[in-house]
C-alpha positions in Angstrom: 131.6 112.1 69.8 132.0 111.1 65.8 132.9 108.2 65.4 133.5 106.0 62.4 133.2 102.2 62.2 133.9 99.2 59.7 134.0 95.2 59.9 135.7 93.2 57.5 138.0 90.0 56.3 138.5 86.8 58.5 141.1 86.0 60.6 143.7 83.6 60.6 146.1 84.7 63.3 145.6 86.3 66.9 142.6 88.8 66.7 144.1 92.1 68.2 143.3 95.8 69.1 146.0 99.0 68.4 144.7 102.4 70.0 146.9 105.2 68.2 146.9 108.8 68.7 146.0 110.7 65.7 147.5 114.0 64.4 145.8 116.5 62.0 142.3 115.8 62.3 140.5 119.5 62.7 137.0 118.5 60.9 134.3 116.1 60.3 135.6 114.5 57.4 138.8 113.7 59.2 137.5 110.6 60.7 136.5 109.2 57.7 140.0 109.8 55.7 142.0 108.0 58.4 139.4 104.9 58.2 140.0 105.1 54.4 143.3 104.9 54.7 142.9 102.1 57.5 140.6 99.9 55.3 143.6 99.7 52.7 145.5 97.7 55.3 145.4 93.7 54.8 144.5 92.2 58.2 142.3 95.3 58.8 138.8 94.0 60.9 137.2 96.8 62.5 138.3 100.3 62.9 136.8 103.2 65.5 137.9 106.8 65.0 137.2 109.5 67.7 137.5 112.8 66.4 136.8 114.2 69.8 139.8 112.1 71.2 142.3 112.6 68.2 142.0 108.8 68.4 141.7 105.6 66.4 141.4 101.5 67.9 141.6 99.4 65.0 141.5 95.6 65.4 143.6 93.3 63.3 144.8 90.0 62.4 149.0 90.2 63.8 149.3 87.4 61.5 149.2 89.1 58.7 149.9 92.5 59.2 151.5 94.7 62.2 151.1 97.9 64.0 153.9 99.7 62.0 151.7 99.2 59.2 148.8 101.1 60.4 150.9 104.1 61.7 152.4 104.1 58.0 149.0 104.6 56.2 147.9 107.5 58.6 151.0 109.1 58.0 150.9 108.7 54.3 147.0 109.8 54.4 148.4 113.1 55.9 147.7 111.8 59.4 150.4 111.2 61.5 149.9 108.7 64.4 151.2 107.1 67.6 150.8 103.8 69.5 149.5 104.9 72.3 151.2 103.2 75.9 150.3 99.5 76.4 148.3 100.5 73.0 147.9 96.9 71.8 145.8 94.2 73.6 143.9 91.4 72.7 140.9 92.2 70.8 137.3 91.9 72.4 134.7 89.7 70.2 134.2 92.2 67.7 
């Protein structure tokens, strides 16, 4: 399993975790586009993408930026992607 992973920014609001579905990733470098993409968000703390699973869990701050958001810069990175059911929880200490 590839997986890639970042930490970063503090948190001000409720720490929580978003797993989305991820279209369009067919190679190794895939992974690392969506997290590019993902870092750009504000409120962006951690981010795991699963070529293997077609999947990404990224944890945020909901206070300053929501799950719309993230779906958005996929999309716009030429990776279109869906919350997955019951996809956001409370985030795990990170």
């Amino acid at each position: 399993m590839q997986r890639t992973g970042i930490r970063n920014r503090t948190t001000h609001g409720r720490r929580v975790s978003a797993r989305e579905a991820v279209e369009g990733m067919t190679c190794a470098s895939c992974p690392y586009q969506v997290e590019a993409a993902l870092k750009k968000v504000d409120g962006v703390m951690h981010i795991e993408v699963s070529l293997a699973d077609k999947r990404a869990v990224v944890t945020f701050d909901d206070a300053r930026v929501d799950a719309a958001a993230l779906t958005k810069a996929t999309t716009v990175a030429g990776f279109p992607s869906n919350l997955q059911p019951d996809a956001i929880t409370p985030a795990a200490n990170q």
